[in-house]
PDBQT receptor file of N, H, CA, C and O in Angstrom, charges set to zero:
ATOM      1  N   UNK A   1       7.132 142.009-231.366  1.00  0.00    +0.000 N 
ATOM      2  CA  UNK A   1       6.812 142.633-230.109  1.00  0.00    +0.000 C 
ATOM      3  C   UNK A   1       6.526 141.550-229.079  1.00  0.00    +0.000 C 
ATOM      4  O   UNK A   1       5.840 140.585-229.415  1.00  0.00    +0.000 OA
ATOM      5  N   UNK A   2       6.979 141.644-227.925  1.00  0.00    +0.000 N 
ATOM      6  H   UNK A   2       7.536 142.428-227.651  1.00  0.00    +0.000 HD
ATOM      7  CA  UNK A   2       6.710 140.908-226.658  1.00  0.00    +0.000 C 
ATOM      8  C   UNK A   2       6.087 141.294-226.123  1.00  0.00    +0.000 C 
ATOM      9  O   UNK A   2       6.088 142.498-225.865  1.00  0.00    +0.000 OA
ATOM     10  N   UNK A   3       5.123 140.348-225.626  1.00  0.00    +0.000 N 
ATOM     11  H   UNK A   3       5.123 139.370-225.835  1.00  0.00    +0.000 HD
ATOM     12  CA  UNK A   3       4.013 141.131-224.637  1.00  0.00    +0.000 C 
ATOM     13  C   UNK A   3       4.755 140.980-223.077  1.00  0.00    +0.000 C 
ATOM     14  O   UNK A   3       5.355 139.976-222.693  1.00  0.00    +0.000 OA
ATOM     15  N   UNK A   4       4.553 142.237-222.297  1.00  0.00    +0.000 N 
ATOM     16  H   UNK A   4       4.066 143.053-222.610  1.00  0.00    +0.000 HD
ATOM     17  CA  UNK A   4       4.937 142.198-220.488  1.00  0.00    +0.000 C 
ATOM     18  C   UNK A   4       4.317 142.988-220.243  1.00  0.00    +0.000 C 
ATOM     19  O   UNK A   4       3.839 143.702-221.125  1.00  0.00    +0.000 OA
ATOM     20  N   UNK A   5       4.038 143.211-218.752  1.00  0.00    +0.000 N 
ATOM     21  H   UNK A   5       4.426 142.631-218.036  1.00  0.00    +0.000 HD
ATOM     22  CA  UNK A   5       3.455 144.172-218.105  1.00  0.00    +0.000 C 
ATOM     23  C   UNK A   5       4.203 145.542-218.434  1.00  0.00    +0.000 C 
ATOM     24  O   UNK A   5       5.247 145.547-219.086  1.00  0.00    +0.000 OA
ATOM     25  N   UNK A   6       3.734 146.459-218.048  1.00  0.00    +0.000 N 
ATOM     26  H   UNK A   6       2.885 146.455-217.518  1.00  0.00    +0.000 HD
ATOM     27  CA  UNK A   6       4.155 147.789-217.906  1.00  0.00    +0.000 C 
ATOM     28  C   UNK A   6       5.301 147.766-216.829  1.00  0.00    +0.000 C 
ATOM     29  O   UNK A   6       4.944 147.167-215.815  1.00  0.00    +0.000 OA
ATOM     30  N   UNK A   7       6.691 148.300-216.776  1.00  0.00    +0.000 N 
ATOM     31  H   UNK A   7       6.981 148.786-217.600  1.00  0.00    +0.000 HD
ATOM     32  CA  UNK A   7       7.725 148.329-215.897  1.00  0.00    +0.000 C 
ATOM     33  C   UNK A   7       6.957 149.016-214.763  1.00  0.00    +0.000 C 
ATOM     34  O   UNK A   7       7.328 148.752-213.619  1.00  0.00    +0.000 OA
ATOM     35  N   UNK A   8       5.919 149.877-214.934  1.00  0.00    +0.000 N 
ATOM     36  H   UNK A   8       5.618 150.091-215.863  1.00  0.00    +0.000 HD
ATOM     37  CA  UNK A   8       5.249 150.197-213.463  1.00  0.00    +0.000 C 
ATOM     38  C   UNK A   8       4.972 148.981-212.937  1.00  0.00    +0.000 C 
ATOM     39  O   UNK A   8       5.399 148.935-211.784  1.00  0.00    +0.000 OA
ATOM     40  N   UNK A   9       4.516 148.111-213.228  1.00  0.00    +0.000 N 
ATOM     41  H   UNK A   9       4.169 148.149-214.165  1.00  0.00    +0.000 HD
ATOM     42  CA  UNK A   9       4.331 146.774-212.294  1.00  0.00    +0.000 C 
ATOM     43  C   UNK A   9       4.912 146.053-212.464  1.00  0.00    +0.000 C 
ATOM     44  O   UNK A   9       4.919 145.431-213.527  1.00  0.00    +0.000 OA
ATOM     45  N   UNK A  10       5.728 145.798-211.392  1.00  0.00    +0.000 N 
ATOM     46  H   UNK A  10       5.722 146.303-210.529  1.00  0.00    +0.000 HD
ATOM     47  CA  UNK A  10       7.353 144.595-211.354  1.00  0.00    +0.000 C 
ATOM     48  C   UNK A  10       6.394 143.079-210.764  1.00  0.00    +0.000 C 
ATOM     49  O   UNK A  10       5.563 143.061-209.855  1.00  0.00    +0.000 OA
ATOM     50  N   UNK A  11       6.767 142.138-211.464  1.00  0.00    +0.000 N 
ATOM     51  H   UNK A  11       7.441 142.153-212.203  1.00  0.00    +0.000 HD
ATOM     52  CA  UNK A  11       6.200 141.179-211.473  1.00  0.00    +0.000 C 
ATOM     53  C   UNK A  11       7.686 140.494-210.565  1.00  0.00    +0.000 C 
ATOM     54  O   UNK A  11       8.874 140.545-210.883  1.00  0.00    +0.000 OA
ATOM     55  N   UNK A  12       7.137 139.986-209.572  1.00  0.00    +0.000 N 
ATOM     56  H   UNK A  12       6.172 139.944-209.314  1.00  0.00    +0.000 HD
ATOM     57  CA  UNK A  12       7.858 139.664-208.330  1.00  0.00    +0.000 C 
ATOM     58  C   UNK A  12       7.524 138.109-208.064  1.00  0.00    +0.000 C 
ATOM     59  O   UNK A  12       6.409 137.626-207.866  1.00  0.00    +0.000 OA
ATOM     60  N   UNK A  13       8.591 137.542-208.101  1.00  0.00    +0.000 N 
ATOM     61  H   UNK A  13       9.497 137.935-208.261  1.00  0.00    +0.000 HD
ATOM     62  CA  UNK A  13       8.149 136.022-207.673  1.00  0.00    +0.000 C 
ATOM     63  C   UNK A  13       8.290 135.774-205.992  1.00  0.00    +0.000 C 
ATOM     64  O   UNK A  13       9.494 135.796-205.735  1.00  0.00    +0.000 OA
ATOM     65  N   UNK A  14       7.664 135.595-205.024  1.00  0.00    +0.000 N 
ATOM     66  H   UNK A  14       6.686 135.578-205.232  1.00  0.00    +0.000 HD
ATOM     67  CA  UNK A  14       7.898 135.708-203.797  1.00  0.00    +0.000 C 
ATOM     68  C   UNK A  14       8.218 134.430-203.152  1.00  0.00    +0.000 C 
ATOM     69  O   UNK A  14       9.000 134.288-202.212  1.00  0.00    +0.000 OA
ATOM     70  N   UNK A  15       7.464 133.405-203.809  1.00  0.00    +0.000 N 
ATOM     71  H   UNK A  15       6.829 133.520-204.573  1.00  0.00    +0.000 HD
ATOM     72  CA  UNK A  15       8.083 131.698-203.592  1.00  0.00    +0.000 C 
ATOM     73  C   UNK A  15       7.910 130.919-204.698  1.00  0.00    +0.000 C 
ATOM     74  O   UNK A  15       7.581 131.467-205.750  1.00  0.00    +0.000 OA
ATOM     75  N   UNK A  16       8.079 129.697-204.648  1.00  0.00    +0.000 N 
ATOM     76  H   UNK A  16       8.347 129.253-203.793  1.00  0.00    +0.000 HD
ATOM     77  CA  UNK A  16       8.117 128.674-205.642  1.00  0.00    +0.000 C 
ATOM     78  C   UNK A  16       6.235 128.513-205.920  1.00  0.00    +0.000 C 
ATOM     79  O   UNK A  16       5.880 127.903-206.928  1.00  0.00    +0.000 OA
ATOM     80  N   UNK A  17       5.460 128.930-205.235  1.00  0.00    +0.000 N 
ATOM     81  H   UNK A  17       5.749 129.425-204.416  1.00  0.00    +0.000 HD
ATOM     82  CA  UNK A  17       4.083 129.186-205.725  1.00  0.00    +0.000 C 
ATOM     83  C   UNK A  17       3.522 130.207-204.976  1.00  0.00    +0.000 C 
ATOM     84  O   UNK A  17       2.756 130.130-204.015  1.00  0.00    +0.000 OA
ATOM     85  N   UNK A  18       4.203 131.591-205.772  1.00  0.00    +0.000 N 
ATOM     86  H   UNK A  18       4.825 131.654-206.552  1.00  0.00    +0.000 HD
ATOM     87  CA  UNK A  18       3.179 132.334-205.257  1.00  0.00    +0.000 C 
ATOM     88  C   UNK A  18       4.034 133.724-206.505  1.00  0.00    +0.000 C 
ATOM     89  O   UNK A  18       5.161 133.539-206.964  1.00  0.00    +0.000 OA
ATOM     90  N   UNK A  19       3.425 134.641-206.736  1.00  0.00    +0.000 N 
ATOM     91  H   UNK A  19       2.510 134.791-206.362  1.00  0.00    +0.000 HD
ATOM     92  CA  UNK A  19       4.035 136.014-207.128  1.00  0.00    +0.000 C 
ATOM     93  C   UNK A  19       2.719 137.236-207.206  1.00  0.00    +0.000 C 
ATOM     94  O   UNK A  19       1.489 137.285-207.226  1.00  0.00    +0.000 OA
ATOM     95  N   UNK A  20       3.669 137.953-207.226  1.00  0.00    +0.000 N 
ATOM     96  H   UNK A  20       4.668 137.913-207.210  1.00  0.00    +0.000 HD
ATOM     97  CA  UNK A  20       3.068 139.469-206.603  1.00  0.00    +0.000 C 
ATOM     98  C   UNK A  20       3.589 140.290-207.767  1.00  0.00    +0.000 C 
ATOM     99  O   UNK A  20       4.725 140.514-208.186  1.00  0.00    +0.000 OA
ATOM    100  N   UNK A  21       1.747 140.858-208.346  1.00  0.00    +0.000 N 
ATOM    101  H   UNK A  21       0.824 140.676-208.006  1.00  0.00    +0.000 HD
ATOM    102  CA  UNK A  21       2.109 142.064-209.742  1.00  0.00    +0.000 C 
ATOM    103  C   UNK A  21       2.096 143.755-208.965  1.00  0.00    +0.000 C 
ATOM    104  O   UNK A  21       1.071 143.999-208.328  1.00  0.00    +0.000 OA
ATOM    105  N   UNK A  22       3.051 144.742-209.003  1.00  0.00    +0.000 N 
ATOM    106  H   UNK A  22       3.883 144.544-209.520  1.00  0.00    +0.000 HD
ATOM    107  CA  UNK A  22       3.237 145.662-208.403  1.00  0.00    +0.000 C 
ATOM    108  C   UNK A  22       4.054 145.566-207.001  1.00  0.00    +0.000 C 
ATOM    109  O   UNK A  22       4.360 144.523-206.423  1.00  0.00    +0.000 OA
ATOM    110  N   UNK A  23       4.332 146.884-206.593  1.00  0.00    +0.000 N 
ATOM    111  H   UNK A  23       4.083 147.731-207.063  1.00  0.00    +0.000 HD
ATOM    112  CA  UNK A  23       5.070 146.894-204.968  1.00  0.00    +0.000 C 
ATOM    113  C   UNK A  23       4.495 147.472-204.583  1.00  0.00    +0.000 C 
ATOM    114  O   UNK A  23       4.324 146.864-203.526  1.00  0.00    +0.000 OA
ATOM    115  N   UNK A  24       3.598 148.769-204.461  1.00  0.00    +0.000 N 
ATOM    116  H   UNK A  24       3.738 149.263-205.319  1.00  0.00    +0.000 HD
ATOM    117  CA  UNK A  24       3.199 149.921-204.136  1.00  0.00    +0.000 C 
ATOM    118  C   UNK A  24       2.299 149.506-203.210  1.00  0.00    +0.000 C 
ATOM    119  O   UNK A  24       1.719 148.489-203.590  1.00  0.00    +0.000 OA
ATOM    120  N   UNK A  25       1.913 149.940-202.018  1.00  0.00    +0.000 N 
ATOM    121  H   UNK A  25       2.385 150.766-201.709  1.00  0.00    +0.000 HD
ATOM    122  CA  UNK A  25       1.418 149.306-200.789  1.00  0.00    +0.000 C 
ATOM    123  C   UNK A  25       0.160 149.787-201.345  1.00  0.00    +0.000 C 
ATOM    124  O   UNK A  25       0.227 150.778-202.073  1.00  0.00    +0.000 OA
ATOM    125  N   UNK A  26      -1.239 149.132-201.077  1.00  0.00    +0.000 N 
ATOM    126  H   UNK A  26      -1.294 148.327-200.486  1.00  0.00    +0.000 HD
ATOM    127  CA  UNK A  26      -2.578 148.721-201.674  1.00  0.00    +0.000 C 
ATOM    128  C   UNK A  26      -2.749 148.948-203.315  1.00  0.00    +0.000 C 
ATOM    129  O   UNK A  26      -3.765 149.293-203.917  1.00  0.00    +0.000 OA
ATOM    130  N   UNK A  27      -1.618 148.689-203.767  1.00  0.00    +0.000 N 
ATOM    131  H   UNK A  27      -0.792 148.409-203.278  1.00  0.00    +0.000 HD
ATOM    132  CA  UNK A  27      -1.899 148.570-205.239  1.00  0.00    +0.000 C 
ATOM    133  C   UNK A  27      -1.054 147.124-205.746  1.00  0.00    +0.000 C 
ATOM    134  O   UNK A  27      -0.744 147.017-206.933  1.00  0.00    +0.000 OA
ATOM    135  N   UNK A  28      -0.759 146.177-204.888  1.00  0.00    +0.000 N 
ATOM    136  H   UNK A  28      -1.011 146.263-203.924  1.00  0.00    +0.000 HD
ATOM    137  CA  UNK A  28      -0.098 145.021-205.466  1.00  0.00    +0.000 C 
ATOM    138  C   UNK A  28      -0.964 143.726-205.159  1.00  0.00    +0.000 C 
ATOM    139  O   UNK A  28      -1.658 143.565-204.156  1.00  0.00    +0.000 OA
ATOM    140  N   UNK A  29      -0.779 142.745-206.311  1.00  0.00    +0.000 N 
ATOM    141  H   UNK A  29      -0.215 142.876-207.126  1.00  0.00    +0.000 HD
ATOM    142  CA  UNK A  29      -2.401 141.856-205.916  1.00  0.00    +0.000 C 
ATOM    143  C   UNK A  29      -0.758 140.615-205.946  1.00  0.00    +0.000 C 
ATOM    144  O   UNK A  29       0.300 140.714-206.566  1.00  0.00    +0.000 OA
ATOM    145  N   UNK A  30      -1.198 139.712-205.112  1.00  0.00    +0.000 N 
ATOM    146  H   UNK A  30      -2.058 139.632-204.608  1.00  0.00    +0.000 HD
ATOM    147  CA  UNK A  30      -0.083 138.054-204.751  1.00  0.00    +0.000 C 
ATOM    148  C   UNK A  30      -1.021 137.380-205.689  1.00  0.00    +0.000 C 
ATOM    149  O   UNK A  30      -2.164 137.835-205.726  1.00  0.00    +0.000 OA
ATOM    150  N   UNK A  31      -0.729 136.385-206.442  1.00  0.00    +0.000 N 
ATOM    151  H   UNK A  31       0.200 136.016-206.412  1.00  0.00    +0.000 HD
ATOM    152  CA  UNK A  31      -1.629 135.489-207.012  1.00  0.00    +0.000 C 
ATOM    153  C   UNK A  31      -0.868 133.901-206.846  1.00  0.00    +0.000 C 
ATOM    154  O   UNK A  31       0.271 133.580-207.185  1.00  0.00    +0.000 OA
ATOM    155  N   UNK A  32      -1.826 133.151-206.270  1.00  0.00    +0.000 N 
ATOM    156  H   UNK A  32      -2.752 133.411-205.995  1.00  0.00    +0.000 HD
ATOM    157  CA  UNK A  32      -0.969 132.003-205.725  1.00  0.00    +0.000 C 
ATOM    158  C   UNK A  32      -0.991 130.851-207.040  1.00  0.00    +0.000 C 
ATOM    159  O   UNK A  32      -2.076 130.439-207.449  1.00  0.00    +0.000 OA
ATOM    160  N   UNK A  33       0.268 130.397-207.632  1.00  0.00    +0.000 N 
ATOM    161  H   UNK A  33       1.150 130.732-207.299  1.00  0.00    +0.000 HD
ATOM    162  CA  UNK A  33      -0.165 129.551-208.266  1.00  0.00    +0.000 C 
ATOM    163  C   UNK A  33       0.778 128.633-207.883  1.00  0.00    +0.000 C 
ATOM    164  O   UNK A  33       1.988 128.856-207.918  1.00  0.00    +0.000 OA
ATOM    165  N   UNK A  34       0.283 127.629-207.526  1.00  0.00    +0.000 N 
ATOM    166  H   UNK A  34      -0.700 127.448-207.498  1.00  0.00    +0.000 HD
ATOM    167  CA  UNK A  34       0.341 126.021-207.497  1.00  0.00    +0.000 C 
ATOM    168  C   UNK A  34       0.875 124.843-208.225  1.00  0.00    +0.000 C 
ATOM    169  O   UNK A  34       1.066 123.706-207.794  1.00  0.00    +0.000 OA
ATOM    170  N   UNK A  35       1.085 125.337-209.428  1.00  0.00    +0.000 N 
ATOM    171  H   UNK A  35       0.930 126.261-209.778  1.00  0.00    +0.000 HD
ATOM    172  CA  UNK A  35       1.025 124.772-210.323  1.00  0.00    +0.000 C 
ATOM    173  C   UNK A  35       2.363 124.632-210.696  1.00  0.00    +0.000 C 
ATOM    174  O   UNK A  35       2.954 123.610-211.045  1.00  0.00    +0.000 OA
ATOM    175  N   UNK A  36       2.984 126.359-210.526  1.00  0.00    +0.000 N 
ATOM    176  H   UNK A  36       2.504 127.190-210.243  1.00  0.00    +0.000 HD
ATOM    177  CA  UNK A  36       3.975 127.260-211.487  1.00  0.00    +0.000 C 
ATOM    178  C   UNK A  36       3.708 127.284-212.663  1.00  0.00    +0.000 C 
ATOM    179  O   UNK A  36       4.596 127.074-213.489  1.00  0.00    +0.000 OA
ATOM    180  N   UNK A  37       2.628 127.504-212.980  1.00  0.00    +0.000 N 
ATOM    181  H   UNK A  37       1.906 127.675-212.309  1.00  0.00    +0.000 HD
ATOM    182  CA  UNK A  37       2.358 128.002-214.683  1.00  0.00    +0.000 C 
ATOM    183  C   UNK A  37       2.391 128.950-214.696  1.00  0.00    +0.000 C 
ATOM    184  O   UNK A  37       2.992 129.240-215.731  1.00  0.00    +0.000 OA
ATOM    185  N   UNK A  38       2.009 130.184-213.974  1.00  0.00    +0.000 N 
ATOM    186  H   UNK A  38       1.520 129.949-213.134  1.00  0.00    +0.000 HD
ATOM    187  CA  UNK A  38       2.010 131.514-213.886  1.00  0.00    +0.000 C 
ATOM    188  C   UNK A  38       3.523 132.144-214.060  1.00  0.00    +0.000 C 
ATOM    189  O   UNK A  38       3.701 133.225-214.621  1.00  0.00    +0.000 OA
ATOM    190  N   UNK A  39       4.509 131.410-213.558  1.00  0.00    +0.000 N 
ATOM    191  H   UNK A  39       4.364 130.532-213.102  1.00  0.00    +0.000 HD
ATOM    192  CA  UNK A  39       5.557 131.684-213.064  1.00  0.00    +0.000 C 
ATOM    193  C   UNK A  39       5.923 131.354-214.199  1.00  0.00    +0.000 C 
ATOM    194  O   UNK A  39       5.635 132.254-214.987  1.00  0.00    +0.000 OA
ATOM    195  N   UNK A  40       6.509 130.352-214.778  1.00  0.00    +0.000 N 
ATOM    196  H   UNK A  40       6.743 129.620-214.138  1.00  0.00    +0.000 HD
ATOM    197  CA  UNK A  40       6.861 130.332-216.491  1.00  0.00    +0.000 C 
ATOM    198  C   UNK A  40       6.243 131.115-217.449  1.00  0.00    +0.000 C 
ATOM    199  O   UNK A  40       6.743 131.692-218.415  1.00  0.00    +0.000 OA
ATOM    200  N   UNK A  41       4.938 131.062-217.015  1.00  0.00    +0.000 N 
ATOM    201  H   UNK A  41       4.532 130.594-216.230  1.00  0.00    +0.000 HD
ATOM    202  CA  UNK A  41       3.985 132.509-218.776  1.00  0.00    +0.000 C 
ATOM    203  C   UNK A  41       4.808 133.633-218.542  1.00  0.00    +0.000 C 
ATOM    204  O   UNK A  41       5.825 133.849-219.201  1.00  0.00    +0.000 OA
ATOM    205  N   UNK A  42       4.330 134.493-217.456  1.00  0.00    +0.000 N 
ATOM    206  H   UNK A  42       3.503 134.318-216.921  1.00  0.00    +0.000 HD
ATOM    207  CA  UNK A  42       4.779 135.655-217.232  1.00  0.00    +0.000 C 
ATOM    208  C   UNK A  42       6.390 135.654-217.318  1.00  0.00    +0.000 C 
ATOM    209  O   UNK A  42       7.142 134.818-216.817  1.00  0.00    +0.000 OA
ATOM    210  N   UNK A  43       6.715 136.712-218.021  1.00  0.00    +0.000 N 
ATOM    211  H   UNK A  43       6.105 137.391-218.429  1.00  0.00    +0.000 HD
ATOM    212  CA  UNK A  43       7.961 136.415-217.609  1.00  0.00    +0.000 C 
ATOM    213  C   UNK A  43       8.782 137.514-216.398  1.00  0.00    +0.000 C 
ATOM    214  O   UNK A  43       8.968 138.726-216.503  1.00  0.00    +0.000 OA
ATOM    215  N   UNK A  44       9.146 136.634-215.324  1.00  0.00    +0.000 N 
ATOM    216  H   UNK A  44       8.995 135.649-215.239  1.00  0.00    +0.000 HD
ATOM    217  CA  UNK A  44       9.358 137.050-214.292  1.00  0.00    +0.000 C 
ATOM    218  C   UNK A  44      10.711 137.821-214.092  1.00  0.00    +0.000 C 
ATOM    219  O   UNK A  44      10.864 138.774-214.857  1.00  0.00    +0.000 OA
ATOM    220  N   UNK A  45      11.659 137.586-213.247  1.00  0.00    +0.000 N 
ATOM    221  H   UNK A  45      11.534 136.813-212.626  1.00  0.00    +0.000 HD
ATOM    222  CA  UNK A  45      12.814 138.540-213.381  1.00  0.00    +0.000 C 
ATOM    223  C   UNK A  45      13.753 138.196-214.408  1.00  0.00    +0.000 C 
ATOM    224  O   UNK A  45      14.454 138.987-215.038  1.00  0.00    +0.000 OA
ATOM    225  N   UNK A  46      13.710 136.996-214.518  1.00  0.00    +0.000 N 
ATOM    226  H   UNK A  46      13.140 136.353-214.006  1.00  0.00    +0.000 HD
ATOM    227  CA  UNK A  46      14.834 136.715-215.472  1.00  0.00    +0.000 C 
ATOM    228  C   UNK A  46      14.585 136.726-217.046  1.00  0.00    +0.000 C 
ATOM    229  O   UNK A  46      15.340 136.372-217.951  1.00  0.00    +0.000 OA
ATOM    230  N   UNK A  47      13.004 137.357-217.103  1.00  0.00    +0.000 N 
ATOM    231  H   UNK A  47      12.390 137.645-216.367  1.00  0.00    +0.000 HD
ATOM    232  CA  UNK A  47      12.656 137.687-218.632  1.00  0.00    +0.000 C 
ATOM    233  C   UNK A  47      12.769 136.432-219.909  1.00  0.00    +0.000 C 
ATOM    234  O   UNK A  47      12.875 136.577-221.127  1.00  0.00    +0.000 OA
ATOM    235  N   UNK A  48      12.715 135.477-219.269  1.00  0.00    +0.000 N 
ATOM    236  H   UNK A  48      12.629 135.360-218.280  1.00  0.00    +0.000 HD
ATOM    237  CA  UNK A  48      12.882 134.207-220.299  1.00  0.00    +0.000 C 
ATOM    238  C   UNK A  48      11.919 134.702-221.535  1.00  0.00    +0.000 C 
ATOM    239  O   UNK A  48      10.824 135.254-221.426  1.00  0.00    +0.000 OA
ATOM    240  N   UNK A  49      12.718 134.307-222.906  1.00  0.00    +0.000 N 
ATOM    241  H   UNK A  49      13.607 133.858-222.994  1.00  0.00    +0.000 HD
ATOM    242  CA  UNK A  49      11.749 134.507-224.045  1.00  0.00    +0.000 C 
ATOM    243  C   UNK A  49      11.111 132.877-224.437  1.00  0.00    +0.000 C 
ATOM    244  O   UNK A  49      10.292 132.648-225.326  1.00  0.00    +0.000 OA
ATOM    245  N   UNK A  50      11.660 131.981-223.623  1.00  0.00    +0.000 N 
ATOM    246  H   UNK A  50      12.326 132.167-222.901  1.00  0.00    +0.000 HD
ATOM    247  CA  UNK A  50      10.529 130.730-224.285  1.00  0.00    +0.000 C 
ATOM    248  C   UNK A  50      10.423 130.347-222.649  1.00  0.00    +0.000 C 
ATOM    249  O   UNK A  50      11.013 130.879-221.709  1.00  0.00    +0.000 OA
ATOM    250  N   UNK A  51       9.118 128.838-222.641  1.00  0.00    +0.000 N 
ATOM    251  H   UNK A  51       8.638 128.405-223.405  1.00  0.00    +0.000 HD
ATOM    252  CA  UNK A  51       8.740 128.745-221.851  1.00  0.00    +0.000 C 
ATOM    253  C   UNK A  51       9.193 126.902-222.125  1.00  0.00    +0.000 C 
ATOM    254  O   UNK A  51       9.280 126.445-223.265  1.00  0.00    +0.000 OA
ATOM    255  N   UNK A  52       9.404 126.161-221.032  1.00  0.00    +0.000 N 
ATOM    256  H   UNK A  52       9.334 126.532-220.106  1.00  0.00    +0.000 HD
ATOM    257  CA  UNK A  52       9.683 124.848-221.053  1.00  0.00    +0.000 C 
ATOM    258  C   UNK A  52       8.438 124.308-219.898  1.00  0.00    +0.000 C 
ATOM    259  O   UNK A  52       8.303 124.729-218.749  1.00  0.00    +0.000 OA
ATOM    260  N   UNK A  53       7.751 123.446-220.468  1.00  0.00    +0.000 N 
ATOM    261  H   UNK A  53       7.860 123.104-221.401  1.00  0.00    +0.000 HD
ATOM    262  CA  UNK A  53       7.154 122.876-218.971  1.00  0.00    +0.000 C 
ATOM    263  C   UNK A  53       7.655 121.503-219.030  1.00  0.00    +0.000 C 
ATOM    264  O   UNK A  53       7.431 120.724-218.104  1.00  0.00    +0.000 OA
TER     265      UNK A  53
């Protein structure tokens, strides 16, 4: 089993440090990461099953 969010919340990458869990207007939180670690764990649109840093 893989862990992901629920398809109710589309995990959205919006820039090279930043992504947004949900769309639904006052139900979507941006979480800025800096780093891009967030952006490799989660897996974002392209659903990667491993992670490279």
């Amino acid at each position: 089993m893989k862990p992901k969010f629920k398809d109710f919340y589309p995990v959205i990458s919006i820039d090279s440090q930043t992504i947004q869990i949900g769309d639904e207007p006052n139900n979507a939180y941006e979480i800025t990461d800096p780093d891009g670690i967030l952006i490799k764990i989660i897996p974002c649109p392209n659903n990667q099953k491993t992670v490279n840093f």
